[in-house]
C-alpha positions in Angstrom: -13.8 18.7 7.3 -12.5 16.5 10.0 -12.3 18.0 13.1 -12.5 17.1 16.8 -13.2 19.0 20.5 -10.1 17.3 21.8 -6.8 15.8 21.4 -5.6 12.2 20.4 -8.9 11.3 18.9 -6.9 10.0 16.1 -8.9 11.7 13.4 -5.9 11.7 11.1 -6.8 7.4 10.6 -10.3 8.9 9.7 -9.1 11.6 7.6 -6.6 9.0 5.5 -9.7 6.7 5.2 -11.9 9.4 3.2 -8.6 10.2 1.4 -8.6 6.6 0.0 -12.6 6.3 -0.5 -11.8 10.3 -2.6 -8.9 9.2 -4.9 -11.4 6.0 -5.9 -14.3 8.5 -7.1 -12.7 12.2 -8.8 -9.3 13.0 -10.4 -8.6 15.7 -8.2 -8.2 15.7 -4.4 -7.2 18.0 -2.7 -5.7 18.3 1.5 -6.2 21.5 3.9 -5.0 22.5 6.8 -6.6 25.6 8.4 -4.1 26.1 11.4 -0.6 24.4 12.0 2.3 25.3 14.2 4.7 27.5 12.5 7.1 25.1 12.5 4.4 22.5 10.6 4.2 24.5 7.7 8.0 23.1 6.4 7.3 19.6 7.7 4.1 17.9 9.0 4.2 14.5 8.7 0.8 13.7 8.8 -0.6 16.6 6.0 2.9 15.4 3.7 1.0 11.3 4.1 -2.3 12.5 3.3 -1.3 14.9 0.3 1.2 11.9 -0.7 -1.5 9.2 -0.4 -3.9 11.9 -2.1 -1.6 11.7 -5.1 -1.7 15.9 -5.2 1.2 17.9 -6.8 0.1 20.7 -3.7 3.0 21.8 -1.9 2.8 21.0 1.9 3.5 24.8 2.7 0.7 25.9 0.4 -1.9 23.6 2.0 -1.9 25.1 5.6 -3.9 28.4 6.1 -2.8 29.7 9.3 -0.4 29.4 12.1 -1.6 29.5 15.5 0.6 32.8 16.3 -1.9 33.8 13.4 -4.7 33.0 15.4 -3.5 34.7 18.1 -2.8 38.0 16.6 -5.7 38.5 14.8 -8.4 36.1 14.7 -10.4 37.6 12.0 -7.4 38.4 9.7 -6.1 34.8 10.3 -9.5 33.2 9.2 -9.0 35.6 6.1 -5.9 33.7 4.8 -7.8 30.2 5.7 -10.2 31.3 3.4 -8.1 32.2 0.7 -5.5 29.7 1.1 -8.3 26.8 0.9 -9.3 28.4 -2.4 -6.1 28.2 -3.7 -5.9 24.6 -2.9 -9.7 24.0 -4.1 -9.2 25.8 -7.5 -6.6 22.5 -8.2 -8.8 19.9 -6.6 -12.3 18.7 -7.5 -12.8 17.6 -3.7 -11.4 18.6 -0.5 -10.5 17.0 2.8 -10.1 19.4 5.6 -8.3 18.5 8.8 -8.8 20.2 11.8 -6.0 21.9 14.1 -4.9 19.4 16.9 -5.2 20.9 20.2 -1.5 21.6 20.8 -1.9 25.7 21.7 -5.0 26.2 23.0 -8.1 25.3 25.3 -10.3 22.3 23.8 -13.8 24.4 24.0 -12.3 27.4 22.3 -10.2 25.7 19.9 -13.7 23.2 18.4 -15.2 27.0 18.2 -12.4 28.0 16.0 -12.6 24.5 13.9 -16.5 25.4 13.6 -16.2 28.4 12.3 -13.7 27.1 10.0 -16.3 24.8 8.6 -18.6 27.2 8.4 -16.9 29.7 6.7 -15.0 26.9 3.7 -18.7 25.6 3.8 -17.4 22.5 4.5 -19.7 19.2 6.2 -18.5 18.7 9.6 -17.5 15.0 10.3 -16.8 15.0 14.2 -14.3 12.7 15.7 -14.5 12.2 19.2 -12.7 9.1 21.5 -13.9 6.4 23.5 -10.9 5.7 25.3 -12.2 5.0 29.2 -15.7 6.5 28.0 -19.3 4.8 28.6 -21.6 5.4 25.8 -23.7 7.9 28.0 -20.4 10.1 28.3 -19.6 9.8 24.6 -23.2 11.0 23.7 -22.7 13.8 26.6 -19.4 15.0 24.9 -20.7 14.7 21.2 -24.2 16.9 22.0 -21.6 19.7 23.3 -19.7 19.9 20.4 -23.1 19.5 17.8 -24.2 22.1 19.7 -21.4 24.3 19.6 -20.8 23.2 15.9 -24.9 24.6 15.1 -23.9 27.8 17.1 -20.9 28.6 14.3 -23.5 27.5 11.5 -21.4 24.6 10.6 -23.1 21.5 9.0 -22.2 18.2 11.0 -22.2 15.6 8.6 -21.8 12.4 10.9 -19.9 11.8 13.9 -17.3 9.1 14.1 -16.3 7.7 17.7 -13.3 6.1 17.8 -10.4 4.7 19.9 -13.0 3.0 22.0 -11.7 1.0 25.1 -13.7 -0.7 27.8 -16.8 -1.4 26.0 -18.1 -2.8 23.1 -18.2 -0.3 20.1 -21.5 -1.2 19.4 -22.7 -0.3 22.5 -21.0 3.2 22.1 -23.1 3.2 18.8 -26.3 2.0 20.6 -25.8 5.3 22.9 -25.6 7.8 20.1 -28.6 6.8 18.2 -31.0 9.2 17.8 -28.9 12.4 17.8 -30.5 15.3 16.9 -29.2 18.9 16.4 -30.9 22.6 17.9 -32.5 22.6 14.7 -34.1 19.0 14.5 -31.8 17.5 12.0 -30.9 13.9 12.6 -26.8 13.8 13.8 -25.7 10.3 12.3 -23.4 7.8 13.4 -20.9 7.1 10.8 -18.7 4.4 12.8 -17.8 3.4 16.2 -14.1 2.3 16.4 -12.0 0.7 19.0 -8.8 1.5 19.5 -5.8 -0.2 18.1 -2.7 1.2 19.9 -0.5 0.7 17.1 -1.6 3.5 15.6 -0.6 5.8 18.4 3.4 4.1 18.8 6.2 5.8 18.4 8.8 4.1 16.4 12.5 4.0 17.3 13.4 6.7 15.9 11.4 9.3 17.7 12.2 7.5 21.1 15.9 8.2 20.4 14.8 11.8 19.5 12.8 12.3 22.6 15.6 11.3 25.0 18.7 12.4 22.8 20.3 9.3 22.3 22.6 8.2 19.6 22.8 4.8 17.7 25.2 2.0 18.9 24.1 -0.9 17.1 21.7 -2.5 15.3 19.8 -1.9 11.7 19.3 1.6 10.6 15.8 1.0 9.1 14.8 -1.0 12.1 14.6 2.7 13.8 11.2 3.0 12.0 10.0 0.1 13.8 7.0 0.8 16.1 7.4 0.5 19.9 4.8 -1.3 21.4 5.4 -0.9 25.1 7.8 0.0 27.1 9.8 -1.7 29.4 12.7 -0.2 32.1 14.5 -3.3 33.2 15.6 -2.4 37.0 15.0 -6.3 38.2 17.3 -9.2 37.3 17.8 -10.7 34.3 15.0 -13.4 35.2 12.2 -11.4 36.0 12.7 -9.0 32.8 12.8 -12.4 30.7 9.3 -13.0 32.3 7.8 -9.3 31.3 9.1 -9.2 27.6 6.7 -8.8 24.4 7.0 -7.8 21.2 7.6 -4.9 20.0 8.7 -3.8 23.1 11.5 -1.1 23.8 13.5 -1.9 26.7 15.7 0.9 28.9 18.4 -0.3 31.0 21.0 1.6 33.2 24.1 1.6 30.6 26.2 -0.3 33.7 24.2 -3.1 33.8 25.8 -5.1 30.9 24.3 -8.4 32.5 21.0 -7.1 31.2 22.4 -5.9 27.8 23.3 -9.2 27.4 20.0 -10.4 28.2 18.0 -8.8 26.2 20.5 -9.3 22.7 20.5 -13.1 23.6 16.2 -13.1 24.4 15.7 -10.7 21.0 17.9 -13.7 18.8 16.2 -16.7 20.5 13.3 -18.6 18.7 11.6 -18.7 21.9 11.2 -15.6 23.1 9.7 -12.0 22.0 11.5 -10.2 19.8 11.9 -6.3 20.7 12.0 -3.4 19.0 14.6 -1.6 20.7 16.9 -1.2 23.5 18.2 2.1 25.2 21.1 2.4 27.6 20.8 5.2 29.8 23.2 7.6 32.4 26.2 7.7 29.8 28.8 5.2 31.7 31.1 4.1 29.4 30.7 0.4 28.0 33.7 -2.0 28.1 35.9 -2.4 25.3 36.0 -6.2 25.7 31.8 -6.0 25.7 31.8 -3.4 22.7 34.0 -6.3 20.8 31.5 -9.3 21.7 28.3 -7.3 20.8 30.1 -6.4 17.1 30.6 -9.6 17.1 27.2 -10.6 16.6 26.2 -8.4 13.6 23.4 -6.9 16.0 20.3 -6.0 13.8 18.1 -4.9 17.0 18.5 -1.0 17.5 20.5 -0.1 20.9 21.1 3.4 21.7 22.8 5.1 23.9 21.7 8.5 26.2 23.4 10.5 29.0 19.9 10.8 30.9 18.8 9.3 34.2 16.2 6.6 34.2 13.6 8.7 35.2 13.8 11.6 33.0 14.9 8.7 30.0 11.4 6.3 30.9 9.5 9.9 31.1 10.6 11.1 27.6 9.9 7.5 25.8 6.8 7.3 27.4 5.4 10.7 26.4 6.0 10.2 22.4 3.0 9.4 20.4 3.7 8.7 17.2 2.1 10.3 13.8 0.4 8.6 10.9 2.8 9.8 8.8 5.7 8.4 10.0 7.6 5.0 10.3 7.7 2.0 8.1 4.2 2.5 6.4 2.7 0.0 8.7 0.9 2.4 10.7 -0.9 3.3 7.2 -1.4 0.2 6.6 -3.2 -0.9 9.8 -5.0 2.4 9.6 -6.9 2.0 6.6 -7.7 -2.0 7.2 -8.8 -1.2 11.0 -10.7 2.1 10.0 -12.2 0.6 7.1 -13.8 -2.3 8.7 -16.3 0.3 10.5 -16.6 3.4 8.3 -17.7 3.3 4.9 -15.9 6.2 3.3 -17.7 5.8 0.1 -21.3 5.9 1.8 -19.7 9.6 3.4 -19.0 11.0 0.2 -22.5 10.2 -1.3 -23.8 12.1 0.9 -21.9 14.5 -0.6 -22.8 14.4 -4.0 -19.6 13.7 -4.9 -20.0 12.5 -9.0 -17.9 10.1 -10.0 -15.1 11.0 -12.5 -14.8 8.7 -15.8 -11.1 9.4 -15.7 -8.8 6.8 -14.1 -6.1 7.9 -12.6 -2.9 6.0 -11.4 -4.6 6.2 -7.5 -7.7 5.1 -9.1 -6.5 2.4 -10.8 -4.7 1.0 -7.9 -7.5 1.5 -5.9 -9.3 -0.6 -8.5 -6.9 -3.1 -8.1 -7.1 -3.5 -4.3 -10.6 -4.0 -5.0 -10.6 -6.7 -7.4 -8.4 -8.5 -5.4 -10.3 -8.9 -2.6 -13.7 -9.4 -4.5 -12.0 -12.8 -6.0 -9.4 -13.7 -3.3 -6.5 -16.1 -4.8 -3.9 -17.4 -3.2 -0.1 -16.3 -4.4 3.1 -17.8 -3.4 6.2 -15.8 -2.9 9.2 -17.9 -2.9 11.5 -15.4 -1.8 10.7 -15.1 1.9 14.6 -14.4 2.8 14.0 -10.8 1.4 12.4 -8.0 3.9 10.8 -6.2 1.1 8.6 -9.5 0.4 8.0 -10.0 4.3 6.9 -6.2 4.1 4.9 -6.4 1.1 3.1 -9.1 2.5 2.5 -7.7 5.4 0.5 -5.1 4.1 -1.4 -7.0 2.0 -2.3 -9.5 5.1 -3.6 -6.2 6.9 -5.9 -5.8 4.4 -7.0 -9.1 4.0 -6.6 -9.4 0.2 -5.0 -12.1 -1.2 -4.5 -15.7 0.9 -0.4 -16.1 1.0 2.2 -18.8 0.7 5.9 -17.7 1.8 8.7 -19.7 1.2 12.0 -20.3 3.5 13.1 -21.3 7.0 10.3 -21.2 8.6 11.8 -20.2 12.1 14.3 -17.6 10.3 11.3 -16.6 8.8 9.2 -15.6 11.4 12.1 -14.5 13.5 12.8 -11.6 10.9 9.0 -11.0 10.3 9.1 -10.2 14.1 12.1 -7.7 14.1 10.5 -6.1 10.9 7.0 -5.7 12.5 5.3 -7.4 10.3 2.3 -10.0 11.0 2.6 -13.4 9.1 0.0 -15.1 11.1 -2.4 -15.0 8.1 0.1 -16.7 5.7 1.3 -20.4 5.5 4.9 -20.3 6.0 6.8 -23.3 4.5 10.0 -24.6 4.0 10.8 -26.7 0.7 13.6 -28.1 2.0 11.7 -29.7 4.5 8.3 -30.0 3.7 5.5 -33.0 4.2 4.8 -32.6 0.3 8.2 -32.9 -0.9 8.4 -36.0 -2.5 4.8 -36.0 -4.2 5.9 -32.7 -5.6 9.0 -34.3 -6.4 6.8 -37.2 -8.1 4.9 -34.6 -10.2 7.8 -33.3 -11.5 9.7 -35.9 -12.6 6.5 -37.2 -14.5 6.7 -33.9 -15.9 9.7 -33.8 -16.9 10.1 -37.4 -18.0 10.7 -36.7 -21.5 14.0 -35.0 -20.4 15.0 -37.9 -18.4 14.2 -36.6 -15.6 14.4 -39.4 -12.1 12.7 -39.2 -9.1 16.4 -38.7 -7.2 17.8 -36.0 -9.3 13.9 -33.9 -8.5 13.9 -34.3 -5.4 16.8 -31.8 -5.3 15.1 -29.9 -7.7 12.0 -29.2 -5.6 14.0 -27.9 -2.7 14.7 -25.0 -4.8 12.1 -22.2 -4.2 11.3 -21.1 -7.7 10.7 -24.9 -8.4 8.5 -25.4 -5.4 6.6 -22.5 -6.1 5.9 -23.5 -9.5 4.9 -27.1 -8.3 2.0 -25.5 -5.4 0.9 -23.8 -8.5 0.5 -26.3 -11.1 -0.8 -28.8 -8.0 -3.2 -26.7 -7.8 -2.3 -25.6 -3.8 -1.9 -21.5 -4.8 -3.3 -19.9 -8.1 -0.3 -17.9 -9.3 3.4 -16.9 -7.7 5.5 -14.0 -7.7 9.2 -13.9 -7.8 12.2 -12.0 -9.3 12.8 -9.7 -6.1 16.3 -12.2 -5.4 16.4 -14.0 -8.3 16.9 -13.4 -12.2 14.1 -13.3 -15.1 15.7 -17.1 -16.0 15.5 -18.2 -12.6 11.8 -17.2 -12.1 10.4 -18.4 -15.8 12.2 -21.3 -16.4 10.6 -23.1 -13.8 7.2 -22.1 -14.7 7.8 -22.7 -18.4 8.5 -26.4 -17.5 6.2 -27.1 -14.3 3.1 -24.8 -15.7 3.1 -24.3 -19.3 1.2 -22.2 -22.1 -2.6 -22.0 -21.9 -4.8 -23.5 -24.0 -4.8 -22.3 -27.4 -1.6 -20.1 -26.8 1.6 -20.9 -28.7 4.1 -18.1 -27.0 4.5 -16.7 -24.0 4.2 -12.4 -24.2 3.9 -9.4 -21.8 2.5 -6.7 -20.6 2.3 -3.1 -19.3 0.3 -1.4 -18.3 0.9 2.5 -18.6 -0.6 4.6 -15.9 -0.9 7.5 -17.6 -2.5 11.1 -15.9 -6.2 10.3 -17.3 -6.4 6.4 -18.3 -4.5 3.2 -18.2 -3.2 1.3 -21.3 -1.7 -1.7 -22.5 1.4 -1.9 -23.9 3.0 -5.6 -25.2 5.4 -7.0 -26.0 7.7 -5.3 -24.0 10.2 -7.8 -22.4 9.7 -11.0 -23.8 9.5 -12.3 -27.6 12.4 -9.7 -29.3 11.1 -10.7 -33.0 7.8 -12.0 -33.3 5.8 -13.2 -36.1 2.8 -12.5 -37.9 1.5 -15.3 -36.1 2.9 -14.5 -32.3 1.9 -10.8 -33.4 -1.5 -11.8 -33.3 -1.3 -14.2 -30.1 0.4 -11.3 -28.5 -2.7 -8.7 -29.4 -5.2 -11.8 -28.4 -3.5 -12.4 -24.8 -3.6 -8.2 -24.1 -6.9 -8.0 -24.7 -7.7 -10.0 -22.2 -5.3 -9.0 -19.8 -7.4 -5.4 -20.2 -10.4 -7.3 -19.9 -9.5 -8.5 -16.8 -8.5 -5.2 -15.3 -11.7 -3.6 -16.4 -10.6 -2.0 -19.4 -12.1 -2.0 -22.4 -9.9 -4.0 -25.3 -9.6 -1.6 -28.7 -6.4 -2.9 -30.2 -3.7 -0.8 -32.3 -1.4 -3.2 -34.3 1.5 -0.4 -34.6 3.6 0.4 -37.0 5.5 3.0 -39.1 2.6 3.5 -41.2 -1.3 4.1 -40.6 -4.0 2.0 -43.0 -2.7 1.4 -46.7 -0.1 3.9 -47.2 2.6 1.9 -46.8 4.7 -1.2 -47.6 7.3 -3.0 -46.7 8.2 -6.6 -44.5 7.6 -5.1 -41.7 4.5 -3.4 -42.3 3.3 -6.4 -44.0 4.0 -8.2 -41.0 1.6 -6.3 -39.4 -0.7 -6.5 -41.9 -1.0 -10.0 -41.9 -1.1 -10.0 -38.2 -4.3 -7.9 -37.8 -6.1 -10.0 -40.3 -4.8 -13.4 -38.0 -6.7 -11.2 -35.2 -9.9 -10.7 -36.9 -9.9 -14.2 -37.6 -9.0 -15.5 -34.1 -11.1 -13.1 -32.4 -13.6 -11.3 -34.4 -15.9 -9.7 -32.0 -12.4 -7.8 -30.5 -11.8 -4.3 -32.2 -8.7 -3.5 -33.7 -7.1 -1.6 -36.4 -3.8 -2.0 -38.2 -1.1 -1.1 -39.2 -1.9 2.3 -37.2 1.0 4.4 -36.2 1.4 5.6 -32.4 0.0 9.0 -32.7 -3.2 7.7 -34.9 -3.7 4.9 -32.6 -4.2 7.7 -29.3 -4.9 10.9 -30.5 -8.6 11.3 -32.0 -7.4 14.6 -34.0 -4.6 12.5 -35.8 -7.0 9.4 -36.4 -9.6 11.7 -38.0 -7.1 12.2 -40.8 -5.4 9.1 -40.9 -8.1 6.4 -40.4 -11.3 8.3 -39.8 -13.7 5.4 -39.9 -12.1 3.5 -37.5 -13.3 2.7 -34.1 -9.9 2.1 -32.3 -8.3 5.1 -34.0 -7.3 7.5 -31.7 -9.6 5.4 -28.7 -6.8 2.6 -28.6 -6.2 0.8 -25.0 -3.7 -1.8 -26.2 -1.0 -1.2 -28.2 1.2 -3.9 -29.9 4.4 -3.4 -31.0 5.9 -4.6 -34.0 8.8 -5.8 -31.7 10.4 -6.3 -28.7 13.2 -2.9 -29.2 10.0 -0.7 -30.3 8.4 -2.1 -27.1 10.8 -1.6 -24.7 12.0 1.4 -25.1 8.7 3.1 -25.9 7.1 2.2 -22.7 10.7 3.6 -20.6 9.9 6.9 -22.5 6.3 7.1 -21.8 7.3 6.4 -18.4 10.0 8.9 -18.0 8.6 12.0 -20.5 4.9 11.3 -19.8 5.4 10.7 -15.7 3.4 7.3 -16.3 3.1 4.2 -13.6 4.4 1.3 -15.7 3.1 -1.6 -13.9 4.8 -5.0 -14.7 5.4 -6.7 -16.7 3.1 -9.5 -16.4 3.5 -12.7 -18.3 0.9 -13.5 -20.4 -0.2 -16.8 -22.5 1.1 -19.4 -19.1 -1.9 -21.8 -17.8 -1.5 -20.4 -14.5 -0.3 -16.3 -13.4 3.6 -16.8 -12.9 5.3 -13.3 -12.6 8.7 -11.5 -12.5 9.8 -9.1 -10.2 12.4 -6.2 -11.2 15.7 -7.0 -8.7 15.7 -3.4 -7.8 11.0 -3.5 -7.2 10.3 -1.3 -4.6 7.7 -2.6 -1.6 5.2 -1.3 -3.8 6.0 -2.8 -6.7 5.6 -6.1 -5.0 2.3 -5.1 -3.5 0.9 -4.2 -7.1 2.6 -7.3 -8.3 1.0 -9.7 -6.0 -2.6 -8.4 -6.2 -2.5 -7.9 -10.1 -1.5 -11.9 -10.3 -4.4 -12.1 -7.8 -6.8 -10.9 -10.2 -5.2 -12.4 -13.5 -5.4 -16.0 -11.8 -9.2 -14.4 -11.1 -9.6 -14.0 -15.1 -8.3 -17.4 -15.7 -10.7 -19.2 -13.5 -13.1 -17.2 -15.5 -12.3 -17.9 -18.5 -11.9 -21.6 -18.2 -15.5 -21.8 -17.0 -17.2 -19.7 -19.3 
């Protein structure tokens, strides 16, 4: 249980960092509430992220215990439904995370009582959150003996204590201060991180500032409403002196009379040389010119202004008392929270202490949290040629946070950064360049045209060819610059392969280029191939295509047991395309012959252990298969939609497989996550290939 003796500790960052660390170690996990406004119980942002990030089917409604009206009424009956409610929600869940009320009803001393005896009655480890912010380590350790005491008094357990949102000091200090904590009853108190504060976490976006002070949308980008506002500005001075106090991020209010600063601010949020701001709001509800309402739709206005009837006082009051919740906004704040949390707690080290065992299921959360990791243990480099797009600038954003993967983005570089700016995203980490006017354009343009000399190819006519982005991509790829790129997002399956067919090429020892699934299923992950590339293959491209999956399991720790599939299991049938089949699985011994596989094996023999004991009993990839090949590219394709849409699987992909270097296509319509996935599993395939090529 999380809990904390006071408000704005931000415990919720805490409580999202053991969510992660718990979806990496059992199947189940499982979010609590014990007390939540009434209103709370239909929509709390932050339990709805943590349930969501928890990957649980629990209904939001069904996870909180109690209201505070609850508590009110009738203490004792109200920690009655806590208790039962949690067991309803720890009957579905093989681990737990509790998170304490938040200090919006009642007095900080008796509320931490109430959390206590919470704990103590769910029998649930205390982790104590407490904040730094304007604190000296002395009055941290002064704060955090209270509530242990307190805590021992209700015969809860205090697990660790976690300071965070630390300002004026150094955190280690604060850590220096609390060492040696020691309960009533002699047990050590440990520290489990000190944390400073990073105020992003805390911001508002847009769209609750316009909620707080009523206002309505003018102009400007709808989904730049979820953009965080970092500070807050009311410009009462001249237009000189606000240009002199503007950052980013920065919401600005201005009397809605003052058109001079209107101006302003549009023409400082478009220039390249000054910050670019999250927001502008208008304020005492005079009525705007018609001859200024046509020059500002003029400009096709993608910073938020809005509008509100309210005096500057009461309008500066209302956007300054919003604090903005982990669970809303752009998915930033998440983001941030788990790379800025996670660089001081371990969240694994927590749950030891637990006894937590770990599950030998993977689950879709488990693989990705795989993923992430991998990643970061061999850090590549990707480009992404499609820098125009917002969901790449977002999806790189994220993975900059976390410091995963090193990036290359392609485009303007100045139109670039000026929309990285209005999205909130960071893109210091990343090299930003433009192919159409870059230092290494013409030895890129010399590489391809030896390249491509067979195809009378000339130095003039590739020289426009590199300034496309797929083509420059390719080219920092096969120079050896980045290890693998990602594209597809803007651009069609031709646009993105082509390229890397002629620039890269086919490893060694592969003759075709295949792909690859892989199925997220409820329990494991699976390989599916080919699914999207090679419509009929060949005995021989069969059996290139089994080869190249087994390694793409390999290298996404799962263990290669191959199922050549078809309509019939062992010798019981014939027929072209069962001999196909056939022959292929014998080409696969051959090629590989420490690899397991069996064929032809149908479907339901290749997955099911109760159908394989019948159909192929000795086998030891029958019913235990991880990478299914299908006999062709219609069997492929459409099994892996149905699994997807019957089974609820993630389908991840597809990834290219048999190229010298990772190249891979995006779906027009990927989500942001889908690029995320995309860019770290390319990550950890360009990983494999350096592996591979020196072992």
């Amino acid at each position: 249980m999380v809990a904390s003796p006071e408000g704005n500790t931000g415990k919720s960052a805490i409580a999202l960092s053991l969510v992660e660390a718990a979806v990496a170690t059992v199947e189940r996990v499982g979010v609590f509430r014990p007390v939540a406004r009434e209103q709370d119980r239909q929509s709390d942002p932050i339990l709805s992220a943590l349930l969501s990030r928890a990957g649980s089917s629990i209904d939001p409604v069904d996870a909180v215990g109690a209201t505070y009206e609850d508590v009110h009424a009738d203490e004792d009956e109200a920690m009655a439904r806590i208790v039962s409610a949690y067991h309803r929600v720890a009957e579905q869940s093989d681990l737990v995370i509790v998170l304490g009320s938040d200090f919006t009803d009642v007095t900080g001393p008796t509320e931490f009582s109430f959390n206590a005896r919470v704990a103590a009655n769910l029998s649930a480890r205390l982790v104590l959150v407490v904040h730094g912010d304007g604190r000296t380590g002395e009055q941290v350790r002064t704060v955090v003996e209270m509530c242990v005491h307190e805590a021992q008094a209700q015969h809860a357990s205090v697990l660790g204590v976690v300071c965070n949102r630390v300002t004026g000091v150094d955190p280690d200090a604060v850590t220096l201060a609390l060492e040696g904590l020691v309960a009533q009853d002699g047990t050590a108190v440990p520290v489990l991180a000190t944390i400073a504060d990073l105020p992003l976490l805390s911001a508002p976006t847009v769209r609750d500032v316009m909620g707080a002070v009523d206002g309505t949308q003018l102009w400007g980008d709808e989904a730049a409403l979820d953009r965080e506002v970092e500070d807050i500005l009311v410009g009462g001075m001249n237009p000189e002196h606000i240009l002199e106090r503007l950052s980013d991020g920065q919401l600005c209010i201005a009397a809605s009379d003052r058109v001079e600063i209107l101006l302003t601010l549009i023409a400082a949020h478009t220039s390249d040389r000054l910050p670019t701001l999250s927001g502008v709001v208008l304020n005492g509800g005079f009525e705007l010119g018609e001859r200024v309402r046509e020059l500002v739709d003029g400009l096709n206005l993608r910073l938020p202004v809005i509008e509100t009837a309210g005096h500057t006082y009461e309008t500066a009051r209302a956007a300054a008392s919003v604090r903005g919740l982990l669970g809303q906004g752009s998915g930033r704040k998440t983001t941030a929270a788990l790379a800025h949390v996670g660089a001081r707690l371990d969240a694994r080290a927590v749950l030891e202490q637990l006894d937590v065992r770990p599950t030998t299921v993977v689950t879709p959360l488990m693989f990705q949290h795989q993923l992430v990791e991998r990643a970061a243990q061999h850090r590549r480099h990707i480009v992404l040629p499609e820098g125009s797009d917002d969901r790449i600038l977002r999806a790189a954003g994220r993975v900059l946070t976390r410091d995963l993967v090193d990036l290359t983005i392609l485009g303007e570089v100045g139109a670039l950064q000026r929309r990285a700016q209005e999205l909130g995203v960071d893109l210091s980490g990343a090299t930003l360049r433009d192919p159409a006017d870059d230092p290494d354009a013409e030895r890129l343009a010399e590489l391809y045209t030896d390249l491509r000399r067979h195809k009378g190819m000339t130095l003039e006519t590739a020289r426009t060819v590199v300034t496309d982005a797929n083509h420059f991509g390719t080219l920092l790829v096969r120079d050896g610059q980045c290890d693998g790129m990602v594209s597809g997002a803007a651009h069609t399956t031709a646009d993105t392969i082509r390229p890397a067919f002629q620039v890269i090429g086919t490893a060694e020892g592969s003759n075709e280029v295949s792909s690859a699934f892989l199925m997220c299923l409820a329990d494991r992950v699976l390989v599916f191939a080919d699914c999207a590339v090679i419509p009929e293959p060949t005995s021989e491209e069969l059996a290139g295509i089994a080869v190249a999956s087994a390694a793409t399991a390999h290298a996404f720790g799962i263990e290669p047991r191959v199922a050549m599939l078809s309509y019939s299991t062992g010798e019981s049938g014939s027929g072209r395309e069962v001999e196909k089949v056939r022959e292929a699985t014998d080409l696969v011994r051959e090629a590989a012959p420490d690899l397991p596989v069996a064929g032809p094996i149908q479907y339901d023999a290749a997955v099911e252990p109760s159908v394989a004991a019948s159909k192929m009993p000795d086998s030891p990839v029958a019913g235990r298969a991880t990478v299914l090949i299908f006999p062709d590219l219609n069997t492929g394709n459409n099994t892996y939609k149905a699994v997807q849409r019957m089974a609820g699987a993630l389908a991840v992909g597809p990834l290219l497989q048999g190229l010298a270097r990772p190249v891979n296509d995006l779906s027009r319509g990927a989500l942001e996550d889908d690029i995320v996935n995309t860019i770290l599993m390319t990550a950890v395939q360009a990983a494999s290939d350096d592996a591979g090529s020196t072992s």
